[in-house]
C-alpha positions in Angstrom: 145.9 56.8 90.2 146.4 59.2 92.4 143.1 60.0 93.5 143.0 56.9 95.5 145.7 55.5 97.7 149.1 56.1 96.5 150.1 52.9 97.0 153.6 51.9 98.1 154.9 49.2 95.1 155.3 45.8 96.8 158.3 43.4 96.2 157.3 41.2 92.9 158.7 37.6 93.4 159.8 35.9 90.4 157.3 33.8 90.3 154.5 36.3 89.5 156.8 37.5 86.8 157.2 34.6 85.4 154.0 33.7 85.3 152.8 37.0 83.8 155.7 37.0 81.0 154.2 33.6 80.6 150.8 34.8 80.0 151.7 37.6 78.1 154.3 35.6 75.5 150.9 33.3 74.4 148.1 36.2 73.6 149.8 38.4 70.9 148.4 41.6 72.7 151.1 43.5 74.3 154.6 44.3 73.8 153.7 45.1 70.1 151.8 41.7 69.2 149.3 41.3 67.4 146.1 40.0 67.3 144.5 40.6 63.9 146.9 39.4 61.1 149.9 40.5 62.0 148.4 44.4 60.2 148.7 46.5 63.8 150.1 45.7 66.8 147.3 45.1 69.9 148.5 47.4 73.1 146.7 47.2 76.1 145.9 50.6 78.1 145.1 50.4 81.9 143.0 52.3 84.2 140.6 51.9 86.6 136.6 50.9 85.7 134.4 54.4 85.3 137.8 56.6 85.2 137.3 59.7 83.4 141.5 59.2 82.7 140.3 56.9 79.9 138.1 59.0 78.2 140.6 59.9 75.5 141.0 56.0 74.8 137.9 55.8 74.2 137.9 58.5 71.6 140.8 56.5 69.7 138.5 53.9 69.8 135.8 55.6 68.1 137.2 57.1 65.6 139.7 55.2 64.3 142.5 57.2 66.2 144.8 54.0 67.7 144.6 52.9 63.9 145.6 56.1 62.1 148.4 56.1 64.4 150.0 52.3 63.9 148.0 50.0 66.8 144.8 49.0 68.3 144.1 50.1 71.6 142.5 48.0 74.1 141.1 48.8 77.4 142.0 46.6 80.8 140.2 47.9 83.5 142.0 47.3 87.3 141.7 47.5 90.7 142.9 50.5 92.3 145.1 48.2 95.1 146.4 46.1 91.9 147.3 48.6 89.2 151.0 49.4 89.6 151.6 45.9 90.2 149.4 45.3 87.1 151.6 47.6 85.2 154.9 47.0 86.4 155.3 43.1 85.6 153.8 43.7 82.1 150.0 43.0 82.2 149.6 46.2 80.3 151.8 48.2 78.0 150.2 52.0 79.1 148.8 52.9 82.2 146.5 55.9 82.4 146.1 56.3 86.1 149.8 56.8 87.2 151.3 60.2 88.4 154.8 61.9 89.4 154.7 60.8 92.9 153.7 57.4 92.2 155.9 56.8 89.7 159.1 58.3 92.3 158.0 55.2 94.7 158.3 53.1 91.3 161.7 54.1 90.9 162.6 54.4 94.9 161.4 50.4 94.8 164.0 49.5 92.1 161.7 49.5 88.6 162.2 51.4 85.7 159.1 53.5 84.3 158.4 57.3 83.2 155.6 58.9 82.4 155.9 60.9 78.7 152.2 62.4 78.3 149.8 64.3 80.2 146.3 63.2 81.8 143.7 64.5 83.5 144.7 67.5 85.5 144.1 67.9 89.4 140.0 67.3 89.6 140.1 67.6 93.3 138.6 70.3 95.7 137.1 71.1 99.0 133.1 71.1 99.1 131.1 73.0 102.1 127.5 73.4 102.5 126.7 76.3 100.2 125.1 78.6 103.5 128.1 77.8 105.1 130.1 80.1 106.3 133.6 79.0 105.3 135.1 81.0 102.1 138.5 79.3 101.7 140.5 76.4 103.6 141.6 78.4 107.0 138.3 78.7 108.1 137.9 75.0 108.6 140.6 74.6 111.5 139.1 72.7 114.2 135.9 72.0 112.2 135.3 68.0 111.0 136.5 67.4 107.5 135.5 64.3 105.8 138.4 62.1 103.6 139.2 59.0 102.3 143.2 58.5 103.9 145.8 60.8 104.5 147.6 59.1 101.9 145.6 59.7 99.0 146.5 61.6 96.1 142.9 63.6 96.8 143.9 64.5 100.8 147.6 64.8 100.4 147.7 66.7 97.7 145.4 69.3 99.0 147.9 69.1 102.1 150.5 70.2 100.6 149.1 72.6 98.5 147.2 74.4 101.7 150.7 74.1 103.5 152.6 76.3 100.9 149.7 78.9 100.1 148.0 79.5 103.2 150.8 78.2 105.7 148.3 75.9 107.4 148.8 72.3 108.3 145.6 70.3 107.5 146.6 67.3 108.9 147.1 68.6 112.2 144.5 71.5 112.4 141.5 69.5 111.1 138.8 67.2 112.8 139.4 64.6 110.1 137.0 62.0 109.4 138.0 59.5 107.8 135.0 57.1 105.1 135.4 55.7 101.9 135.3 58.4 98.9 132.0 57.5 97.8 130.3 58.2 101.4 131.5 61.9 101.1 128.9 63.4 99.4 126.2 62.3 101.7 128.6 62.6 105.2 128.3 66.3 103.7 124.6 66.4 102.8 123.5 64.9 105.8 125.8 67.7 108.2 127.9 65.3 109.7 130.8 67.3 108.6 131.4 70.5 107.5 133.4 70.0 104.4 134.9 66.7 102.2 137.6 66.2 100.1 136.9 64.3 97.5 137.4 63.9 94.0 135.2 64.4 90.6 132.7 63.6 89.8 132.0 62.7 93.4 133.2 66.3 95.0 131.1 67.8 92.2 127.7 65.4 93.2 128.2 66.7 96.9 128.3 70.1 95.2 124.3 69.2 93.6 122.8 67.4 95.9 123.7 68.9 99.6 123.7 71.6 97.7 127.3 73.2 98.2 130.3 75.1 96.5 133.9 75.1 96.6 136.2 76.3 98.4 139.7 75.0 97.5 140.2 73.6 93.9 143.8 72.5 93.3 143.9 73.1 89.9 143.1 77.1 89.6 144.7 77.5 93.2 148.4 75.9 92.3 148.0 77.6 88.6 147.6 80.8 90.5 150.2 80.2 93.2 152.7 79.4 90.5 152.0 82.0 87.7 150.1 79.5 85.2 151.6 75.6 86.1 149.3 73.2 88.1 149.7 69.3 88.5 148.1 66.6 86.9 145.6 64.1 88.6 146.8 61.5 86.2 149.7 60.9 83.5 150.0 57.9 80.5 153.5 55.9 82.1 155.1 52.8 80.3 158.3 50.9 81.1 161.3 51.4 80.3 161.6 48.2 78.7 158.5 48.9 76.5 159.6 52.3 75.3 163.4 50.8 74.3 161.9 48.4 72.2 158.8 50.0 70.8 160.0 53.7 70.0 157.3 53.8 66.7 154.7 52.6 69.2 155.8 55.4 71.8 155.0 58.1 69.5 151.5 56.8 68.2 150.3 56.0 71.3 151.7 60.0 72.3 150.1 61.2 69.6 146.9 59.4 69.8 146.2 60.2 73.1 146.5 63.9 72.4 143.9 63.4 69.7 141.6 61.8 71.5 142.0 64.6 74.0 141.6 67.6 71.5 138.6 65.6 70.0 136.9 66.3 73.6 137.8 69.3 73.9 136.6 70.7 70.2 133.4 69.5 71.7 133.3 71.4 74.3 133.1 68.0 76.1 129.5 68.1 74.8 130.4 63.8 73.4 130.1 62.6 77.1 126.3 62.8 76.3 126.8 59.8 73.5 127.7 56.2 73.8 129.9 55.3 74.9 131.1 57.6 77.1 127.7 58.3 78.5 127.6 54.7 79.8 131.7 54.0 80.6 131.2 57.4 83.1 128.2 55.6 85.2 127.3 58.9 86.6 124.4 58.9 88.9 121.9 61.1 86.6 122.0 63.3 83.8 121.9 66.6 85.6 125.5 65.0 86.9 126.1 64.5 83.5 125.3 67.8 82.3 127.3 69.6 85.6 130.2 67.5 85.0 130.1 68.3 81.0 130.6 71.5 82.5 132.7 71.0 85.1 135.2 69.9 82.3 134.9 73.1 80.2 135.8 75.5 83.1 138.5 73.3 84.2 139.9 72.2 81.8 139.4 68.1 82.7 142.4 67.3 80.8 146.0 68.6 79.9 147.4 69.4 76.5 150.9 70.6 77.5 153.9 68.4 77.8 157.2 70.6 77.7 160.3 71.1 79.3 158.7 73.9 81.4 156.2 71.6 82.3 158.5 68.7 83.3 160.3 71.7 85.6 157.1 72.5 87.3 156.4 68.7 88.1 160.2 68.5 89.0 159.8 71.0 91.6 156.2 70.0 92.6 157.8 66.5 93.6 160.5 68.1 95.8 158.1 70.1 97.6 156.4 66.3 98.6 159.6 65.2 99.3 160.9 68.5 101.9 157.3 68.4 103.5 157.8 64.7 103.9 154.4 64.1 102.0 154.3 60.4 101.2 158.1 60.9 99.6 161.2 61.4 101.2 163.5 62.5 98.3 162.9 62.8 95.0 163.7 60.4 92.2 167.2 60.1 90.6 166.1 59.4 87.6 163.8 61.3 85.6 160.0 60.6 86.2 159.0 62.6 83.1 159.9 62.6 79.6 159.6 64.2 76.6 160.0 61.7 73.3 161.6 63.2 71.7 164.3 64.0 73.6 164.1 60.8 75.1 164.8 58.7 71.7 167.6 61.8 70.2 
């Protein structure tokens, strides 16, 4: 997921694939197996522990979703460092945490794997001290900016973004200082920096308790820039392999997801107050709870579009990372993005 590291995919020896073909042949759970009968097929989802990407899993979970729609859905959570590795040699059939640039490397590195739904959108920003002075990213040149790696989803995407709409080169014109994502909030609080980039709901608890504001959220700022498009955080990918041979499954898992997003937001988000969301989220308090409920409803946390027009947008996002030398270096020659059912006509 691209709120951490974008991690480069490593070389997997045969061995490892072996041995997780192996693993995978004996428990019935993935590639369409299945665990209770032989009635619906088991699929494992992905993502990492306390992700709000997996919220909509959840609600397939809970209300019978993954069922209505032909499988049961089962949660395997990951380490950040090991989940495209995880997901590439078969572990799990659906990851929730992968994205358009990550998946490029994917294909760069030789594997075949597409994303075909959308995920959470870009729940990023830039946090200052709220009696700060600074009203939007240009006033931070030369000032000490906390992050968690240039080569985060988190700091490069707000890189690039800065670069096309204010013309201004983060990288280069910011004291960066660099911690681990969850030492942001208080590097901010305390006034050893003057803003962070981090992402939710660990921007948004900087935002309570230093207290501050934003002043750069991708989302809105990209939707603006563009006329109405803005990039996801986070996408549901599977193999190619897994698609090919489970085209039914494809579609249920599609449409289940979407389900279990439109079942949040006809709440108003208001079911991350019940189990067992409340607990899965492991937010510090309740008033984050509450801010972050409503965090979601302004946003919106998660994206219900996936057309062509869409697929363009990301198309053209990924080239921009690619001519700015962002991570990328040329975009993918395959497509990264698909829709169903124009993928299976």
């Amino acid at each position: 997921m691209m709120k951490g590291a974008w991690l480069k995919v490593v070389a997997l020896s045969s061995a490892l694939a072996l041995a997780a073909v192996a693993c995978g042949g004996d428990n019935g759970e993935s590639e369409g197996g299945a665990d209770n009968g032989g009635e619906l097929p088991t699929l494992t989802f992905q993502g990492f522990p306390a992700d709000p990407a997996a919220l909509p899993l959840l609600a397939m979970q809970e209300e019978g979703l993954d069922r209505e729609n032909g499988f049961i859905g089962e949660y395997l959570p990951v380490d950040p460092d090991a989940a495209t590795n995880t997901f590439l040699i078969g572990e799990s059939d659906i990851a929730m945490e992968q994205d358009g640039v990550n998946m490029t490397i994917v294909q760069q590195e030789g594997h075949e794997a597409v994303l075909f739904a959308p995920g959470l959108n870009m729940m990023t920003g830039i946090v200052v001290a709220e009696d700060s002075p600074y009203q939007d990213p240009t006033d931070l040149v030369g000032e000490r900016v906390g992050h968690f790696g240039v080569d985060s989803g988190t700091t490069s995407t707000i890189a690039l973004m800065v670069q096309e709409i204010y013309g201004l080169d983060i990288l280069e014109e910011y004291d960066l200082r660099e911690t681990g994502p969850e030492a942001l909030p208080e590097l901010l609080k305390s006034g050893e920096v003057e803003a962070i980039m981090d992402f939710e709901p660990l921007a948004l608890r900087a935002v309570l308790e230093t207290p501050g504001r934003y002043v750069f959220e991708p989302t809105k700022a990209w939707a603006e820039h563009t006329g109405g498009w803005s990039p996801w955080l986070t996408n549901l990918a599977a193999r190619v392999e897994w698609l090919q041979e489970n085209e039914e499954l494809a579609f249920g898992v599609r449409d289940a997801w979407m389900q279990g997003v439109q079942m949040l937001e006809d709440s108003n988000y208001e079911i991350l107050r019940e189990e067992p969301y409340k607990s899965f989220l492991a937010l510090k308090s309740d008033e984050e709870l509450e801010a972050f409920i409503e965090y979601c409803v302004d946003l919106p946390c998660f994206g219900t579009s996936w057309t062509q027009e869409d697929i363009d947008g990301l198309n053209d996002y990924l080239a921009l990372f690619a001519e700015n030398g962002i991570l990328i270096e040329e975009t993918a020659a395959e497509p990264v993005a698909v829709i169903l059912e124009d993928y299976f006509s």
